[in-house]
N, C-alpha and C positions, 0 to 999 in steps of 0.2 A: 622550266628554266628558273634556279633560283636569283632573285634579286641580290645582286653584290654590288658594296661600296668599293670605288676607284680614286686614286687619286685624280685632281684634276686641276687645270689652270682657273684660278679664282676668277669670277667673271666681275669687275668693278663697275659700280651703276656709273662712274665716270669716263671707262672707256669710251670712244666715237663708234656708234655702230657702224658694222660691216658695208649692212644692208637696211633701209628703212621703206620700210610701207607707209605713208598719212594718210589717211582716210579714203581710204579707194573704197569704191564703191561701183559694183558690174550688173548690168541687167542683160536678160536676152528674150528680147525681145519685150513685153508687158511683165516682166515677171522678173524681179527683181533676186539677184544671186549673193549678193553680197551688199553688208550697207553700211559704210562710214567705219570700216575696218583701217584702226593702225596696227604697227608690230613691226620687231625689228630683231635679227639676231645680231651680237655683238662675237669680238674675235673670242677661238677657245671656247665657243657653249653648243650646244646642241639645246636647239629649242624646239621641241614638242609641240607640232600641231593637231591638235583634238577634236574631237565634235563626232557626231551618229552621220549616215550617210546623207549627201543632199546637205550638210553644214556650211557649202563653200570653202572647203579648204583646197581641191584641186582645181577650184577656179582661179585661188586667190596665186598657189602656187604657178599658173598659167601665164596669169599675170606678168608676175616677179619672172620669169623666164623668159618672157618676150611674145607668146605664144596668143595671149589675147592682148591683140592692140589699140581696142576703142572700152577705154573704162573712165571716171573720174576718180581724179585721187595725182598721189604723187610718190613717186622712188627713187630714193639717194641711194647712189652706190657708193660710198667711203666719201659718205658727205655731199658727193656733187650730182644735184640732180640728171635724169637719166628717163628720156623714153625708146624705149626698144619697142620698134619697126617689125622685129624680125628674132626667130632665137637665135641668131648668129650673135645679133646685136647684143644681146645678154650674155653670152657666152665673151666674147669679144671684153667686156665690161667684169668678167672674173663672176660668172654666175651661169652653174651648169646645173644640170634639169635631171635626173631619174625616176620615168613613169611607170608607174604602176603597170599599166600594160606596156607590155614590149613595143618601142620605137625601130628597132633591127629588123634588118630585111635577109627574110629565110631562107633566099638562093644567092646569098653569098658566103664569102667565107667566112671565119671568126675575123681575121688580120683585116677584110675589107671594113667590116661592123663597126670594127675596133675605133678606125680612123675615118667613117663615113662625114664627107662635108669635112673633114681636116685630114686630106692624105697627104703622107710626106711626099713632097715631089722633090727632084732636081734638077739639073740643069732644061731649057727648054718648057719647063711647066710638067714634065713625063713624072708619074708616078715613080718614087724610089722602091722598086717594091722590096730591095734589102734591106734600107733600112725600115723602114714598115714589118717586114717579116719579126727581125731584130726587136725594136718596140713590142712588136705584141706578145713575143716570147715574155718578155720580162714583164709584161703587165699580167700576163696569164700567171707565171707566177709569184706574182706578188700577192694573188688573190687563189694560192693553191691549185689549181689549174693546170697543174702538170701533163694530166692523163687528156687533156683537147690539147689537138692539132691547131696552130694558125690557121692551118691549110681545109681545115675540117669545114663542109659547110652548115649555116648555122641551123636549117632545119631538121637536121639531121639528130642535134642535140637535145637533151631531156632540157623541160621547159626550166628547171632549178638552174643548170648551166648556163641556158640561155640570159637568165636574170642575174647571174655574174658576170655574161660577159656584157651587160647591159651597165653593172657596175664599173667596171673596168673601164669602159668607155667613157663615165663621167672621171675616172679618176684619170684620164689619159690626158682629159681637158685640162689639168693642171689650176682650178677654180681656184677662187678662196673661199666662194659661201655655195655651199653641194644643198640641192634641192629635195629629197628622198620622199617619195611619194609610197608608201605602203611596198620597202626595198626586200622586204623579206616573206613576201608573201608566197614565194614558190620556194622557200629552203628548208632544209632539214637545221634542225640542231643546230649540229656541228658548223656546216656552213653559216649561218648565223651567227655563232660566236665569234667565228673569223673574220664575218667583216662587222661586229661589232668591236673588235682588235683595230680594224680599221679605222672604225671611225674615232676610235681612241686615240690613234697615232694623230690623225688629223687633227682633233681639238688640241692636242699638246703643240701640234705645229701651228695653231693658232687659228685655223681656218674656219669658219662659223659655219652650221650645220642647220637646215631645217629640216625636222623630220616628221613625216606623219604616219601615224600608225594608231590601228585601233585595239593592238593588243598590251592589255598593262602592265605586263611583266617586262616587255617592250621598253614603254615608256619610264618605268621607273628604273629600270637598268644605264637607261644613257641620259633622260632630261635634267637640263640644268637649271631649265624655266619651260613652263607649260603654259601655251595660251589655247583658252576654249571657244570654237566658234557655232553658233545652234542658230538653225534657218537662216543662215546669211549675215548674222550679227554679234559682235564678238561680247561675249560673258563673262572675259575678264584673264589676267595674266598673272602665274606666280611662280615663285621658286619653287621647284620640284617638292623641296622638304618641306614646303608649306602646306602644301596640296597634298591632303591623304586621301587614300584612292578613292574610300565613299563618297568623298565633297566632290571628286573630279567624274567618277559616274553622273552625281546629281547634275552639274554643270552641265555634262555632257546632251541627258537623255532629260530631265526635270524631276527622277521620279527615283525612288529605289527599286532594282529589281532582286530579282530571286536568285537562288544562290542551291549548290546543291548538285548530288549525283540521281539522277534518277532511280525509280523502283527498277527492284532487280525483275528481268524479263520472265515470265512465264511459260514454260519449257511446253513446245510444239512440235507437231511431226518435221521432218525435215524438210526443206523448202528446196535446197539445190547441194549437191553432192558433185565435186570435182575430185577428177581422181587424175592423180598422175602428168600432172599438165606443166608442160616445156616448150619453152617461147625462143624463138631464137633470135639471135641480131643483137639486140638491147642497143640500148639508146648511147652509149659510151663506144666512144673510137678504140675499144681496147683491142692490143695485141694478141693478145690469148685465145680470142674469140670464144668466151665464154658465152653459154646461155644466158638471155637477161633472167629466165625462173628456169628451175631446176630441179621438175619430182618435187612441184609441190598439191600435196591431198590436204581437203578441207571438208567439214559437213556444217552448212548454216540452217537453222531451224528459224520455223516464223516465227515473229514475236522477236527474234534475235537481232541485237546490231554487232556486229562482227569487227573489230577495229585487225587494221593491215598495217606494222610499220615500221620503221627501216630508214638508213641512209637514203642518200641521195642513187639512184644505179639499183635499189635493193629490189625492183620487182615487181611493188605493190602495187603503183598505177598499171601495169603491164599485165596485170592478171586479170582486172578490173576490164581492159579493152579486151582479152582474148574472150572472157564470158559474153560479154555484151557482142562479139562476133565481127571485130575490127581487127583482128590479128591474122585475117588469111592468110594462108600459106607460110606463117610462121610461126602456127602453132600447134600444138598437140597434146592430145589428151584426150579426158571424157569429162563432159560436162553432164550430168544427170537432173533430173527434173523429175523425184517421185511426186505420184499422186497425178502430174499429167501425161495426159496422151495423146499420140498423131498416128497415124496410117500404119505403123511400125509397132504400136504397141508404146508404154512406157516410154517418152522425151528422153531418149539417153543420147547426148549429140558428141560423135566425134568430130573433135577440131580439124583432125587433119585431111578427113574425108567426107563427111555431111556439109549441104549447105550451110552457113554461118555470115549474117551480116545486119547490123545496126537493125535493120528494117525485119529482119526475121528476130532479132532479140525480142523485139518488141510488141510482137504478137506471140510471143510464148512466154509475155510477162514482164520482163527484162528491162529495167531503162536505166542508164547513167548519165550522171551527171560530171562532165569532162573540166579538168582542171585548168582547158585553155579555154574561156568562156568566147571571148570576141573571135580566134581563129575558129573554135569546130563548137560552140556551142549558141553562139546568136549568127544571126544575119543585121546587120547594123544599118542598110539599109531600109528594111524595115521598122511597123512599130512596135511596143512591145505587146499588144493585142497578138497582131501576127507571128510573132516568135514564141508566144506561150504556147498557144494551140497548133504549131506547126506540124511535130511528132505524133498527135493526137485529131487529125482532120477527118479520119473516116467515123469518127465517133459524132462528129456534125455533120455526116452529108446525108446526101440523100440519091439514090441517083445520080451518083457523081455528080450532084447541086449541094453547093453548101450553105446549111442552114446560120445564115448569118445572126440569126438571133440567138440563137444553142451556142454557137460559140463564144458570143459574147455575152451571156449568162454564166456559163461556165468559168470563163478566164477571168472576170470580176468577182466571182467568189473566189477561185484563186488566192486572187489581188488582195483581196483584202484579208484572207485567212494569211498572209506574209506582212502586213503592213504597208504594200503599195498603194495607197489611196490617190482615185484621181491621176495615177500614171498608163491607163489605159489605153490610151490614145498617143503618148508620146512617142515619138521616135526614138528607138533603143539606141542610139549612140550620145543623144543628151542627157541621159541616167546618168547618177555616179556609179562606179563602181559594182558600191554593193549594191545600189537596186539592178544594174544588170543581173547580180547574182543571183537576186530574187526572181527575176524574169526566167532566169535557168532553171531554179527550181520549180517554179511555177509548173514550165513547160516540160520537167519530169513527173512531177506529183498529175498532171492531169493526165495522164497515159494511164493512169490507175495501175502502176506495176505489183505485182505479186513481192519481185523481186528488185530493189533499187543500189545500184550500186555508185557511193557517192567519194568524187577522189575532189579533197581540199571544199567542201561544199562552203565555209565561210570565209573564204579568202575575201579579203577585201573590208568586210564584213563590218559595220561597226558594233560597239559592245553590247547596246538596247538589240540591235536586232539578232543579235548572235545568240541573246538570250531567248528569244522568240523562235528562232529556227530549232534549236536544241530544242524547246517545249514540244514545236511540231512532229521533228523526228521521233521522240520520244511517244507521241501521241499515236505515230503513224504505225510503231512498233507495237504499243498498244494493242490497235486493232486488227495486228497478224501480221505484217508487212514484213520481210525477212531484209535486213539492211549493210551492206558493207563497207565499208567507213574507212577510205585513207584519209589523214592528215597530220601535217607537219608540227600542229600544236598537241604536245604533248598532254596542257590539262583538259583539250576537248576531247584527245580519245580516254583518259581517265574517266571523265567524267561520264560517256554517254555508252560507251563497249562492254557489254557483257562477258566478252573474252577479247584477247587482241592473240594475234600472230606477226612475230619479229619475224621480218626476213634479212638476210645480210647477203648483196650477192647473189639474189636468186635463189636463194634456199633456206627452210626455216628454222631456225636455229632454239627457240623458245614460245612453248605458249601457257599465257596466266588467264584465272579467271579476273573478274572484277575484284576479288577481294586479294586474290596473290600480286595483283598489277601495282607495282612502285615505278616512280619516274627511273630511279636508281638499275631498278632489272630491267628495263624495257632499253635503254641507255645500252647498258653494257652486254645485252644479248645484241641489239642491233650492229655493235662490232665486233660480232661474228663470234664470242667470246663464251656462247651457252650461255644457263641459266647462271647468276648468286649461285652461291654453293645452298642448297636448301632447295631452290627452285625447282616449278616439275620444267621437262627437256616436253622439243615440241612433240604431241602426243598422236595429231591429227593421220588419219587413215594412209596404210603403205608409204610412209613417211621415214625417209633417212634423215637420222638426227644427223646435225656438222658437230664434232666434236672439236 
């Protein structure tokens, strides 16, 4: 995404701010979250909040929401102080909340989500459900949203949808200061530039914006002022144009990191061979009843990272769960597996008729790592000891006795091979974010896959670790690992794919190696459009080019 200057309403150091923080300060429990943090956004700005995972920025944003109610410190809302009880409280006070994880409840509709805790009612306290219906049409499209149904339920929808109608929701609030917690972590592109439109319109209309996000192309496309927060302590606040990105890593992580595309991979026998494979249903309420994939053939070699990438609808995650053996009964094709064997001779698994499922992936090598981390990839319950080695328990037992010492050797090397130091024992729903992510990874890298297929693995992600993980993948490719790689950031599949495959729609439209691959042709094959003219067309085995 390249970086573009916008016009924008000047932010005066003598405007009243919106919204103020003084010194709040949160602990939970002996362990202190945050300490003597101010900040404030003013009308018309989008201020940037920064920091590596574990900074306290979704705590402080928790706060400011209503969501954590015993801190020290204090918050003015247009000047006059304010303790919110409750996020209603916050909301009520012109201050709406957009979590990183989805807040939405997956067996309702979009139109209930929409207005959940604010439904129009009328006469008698009864739900208006017309004009509710009404409302959510027009907020679905205001945020392009055409192709979902009010009526649609919401689990029904790809996670990318679901985090717009998550937006839509706070835009429904009608706020003055929107909270944005890591908003674009399940979108494509395009959906990102649109509600970066968004949040354009709003800063013109005046309204003050916090936004946290660990990506910098991100950051310096919308901040107007960036404040940095590291281990719970803030490091200091500037105008965006003050802050060049190198000072704002340092700030960030303390350290300069490395920079750079990996070695090119070392060409291997093939590791997994699909041939033919069509997935039906897809995640999108369309009329057409199109395939979500459509006749698409691939060959991944070890050593290989294989980048998948495409709109939102285009596929990529959906191919990723029919290999991994999540797409029963809607899907078809042959998955092959040379070099291994079972009872049958040569691993050739047809989808539509051989056993296939998460658990059988996994003893023929198989693991992914799923872009919905809290629904289908931790158990929150738990701590993150037991969710690393979860997928991996027969490699610690004994006797159906688990050797608790084996596993907790192993998950602590893990831990620390990601940078989780000392989070062993914690309970996975006190993590941020991105150490959840780590915890993800963790609990696919110890299955020892042959084969790992990872869809969005740094969402959440901040920049120091982002760089860490990329080091690891690469390392893990190294040592033969055959890897396949969706994600919505453009310069991390540049960066790390030895080849990528554009899908649009379910079917492939373009494939480059690392040296043919431009943000420019991966862009315009994604809308379905073929290669640049010059480009090679997708090449991959029994493959119908889209013309």
């Amino acid at each position: 995404m390249q970086r573009q200057v916008h016009s924008r309403m000047p932010i005066r150091e003598t405007v009243a701010s919106l919204l103020e923080a003084k010194q709040i300060s949160k602990s939970f429990g002996p362990n202190p979250a945050l300490r003597d943090i101010s900040f404030d956004v003013r009308p018309g700005e989008v201020h940037v909040l920064a920091g590596e995972n574990g900074a306290g920025k979704s705590t402080l944003l928790d706060i400011l929401s209503g969501i954590h109610t015993e801190f020290h410190g204090e918050i003015r809302v247009g000047g006059v102080v304010r303790r919110f009880r409750h996020p209603k409280d916050a909301l009520r006070a012109g201050v709406a909340m957009v979590h990183q994880e989805l807040s939405l409840i997956g067996s309702l509709s979009v139109s209930d989500n929409l207005f959940l805790g604010r439904e129009r009612t009328g006469r008698f306290g009864l739900v208006d459900a017309r004009r509710q219906t009404h409302e959510a049409r027009a907020l679905l499209r205001e945020l392009d949203l055409d192709d979902v149904s009010e009526d649609e339920l919401l689990e029904r929808l790809p996670m990318s949808t679901q985090q717009l109608v998550e937006i839509a929701r706070a835009l429904a609030a009608k706020a003055n200061v929107l909270l944005l917690d890591e908003p674009t972590s399940a979108l494509r592109e395009p959906e990102v530039l649109h509600l970066f439109d968004r949040i354009d319109a709003l800063r013109r209309q005046g309204k003050g914006i916090v936004y946290v996000s660990h990506k910098m192309d991100e950051i310096y496309r919308l901040a107007d002022r960036i404040t940095v927060l590291r281990d719970g302590m803030l490091v200091g606040t500037k105008a965006a144009s003050e802050l060049p990105a190198n000072e704002l890593v340092r700030w960030m992580v303390g350290r300069e990191l490395s920079s750079g595309k990996r070695a090119n991979a070392v060409r291997r026998n093939v590791a997994l061979k699909v041939e033919h494979l069509h997935i039906g249903g897809g995640g999108l309420p369309k009329a057409d009843g199109r395939l979500a994939v459509d006749d698409v053939s691939f060959e991944l070699r070890s050593g290989e990272i294989l980048g998948l990438s495409g709109l939102r609808g285009s596929g990529a995650s959906d191919i990723l769960h029919a290999i991994f053996g999540d797409r029963s009964g809607r899907a078809a094709g042959i998955v092959c597996l040379p070099g291994r064997h079972d009872d049958k001779g040569e691993a050739r698994i047809d989808l539509a008729r051989d056993e296939t499922s998460p658990a059988v992936a996994i003893r023929r090598g198989i693991m992914l790592l799923t872009n919905d981390r809290k629904g289908k990839g931790l158990v929150l319950d738990m701590d993150s000891n037991e969710n690393a080695s979860l997928a991996s328990l027969p490699r610690y037992s004994s006797g159906g006795i688990l050797r608790a010492g084996l596993e907790t050797s192993a998950v602590t090397r893990a831990f620390l091979q990601l940078g989780l130091k000392g989070q062993i024992a914690a309970p996975v729903r006190l993590l941020s974010g991105g150490n959840q992510q780590k915890v993800v990874l963790a609990k696919c890298l110890l299955t020892e896959p042959q084969i790992l297929l990872l869809d969005e693995p740094t969402r959440g992600v901040d920049v120091g670790a982002k760089t860490e993980i990329h080091a690891l993948l690469a390392e893990c490719a190294g040592r033969g690992m055959a890897i396949v790689l969706v994600t919505s950031e453009l310069p991390e599949l540049l960066r790390l794919a030895d080849r990528i495959l554009v899908l649009h729609r379910g079917r492939c439209t373009a494939e480059f190696t690392r040296s043919e691959a431009t943000h420019e042709k991966i862009v315009h094959a994604a809308f379905g459009r073929g290669p640049l003219q010059g480009g090679p067309r997708c090449s991959t085995p029994g493959r119908r080019v889209v013309r």
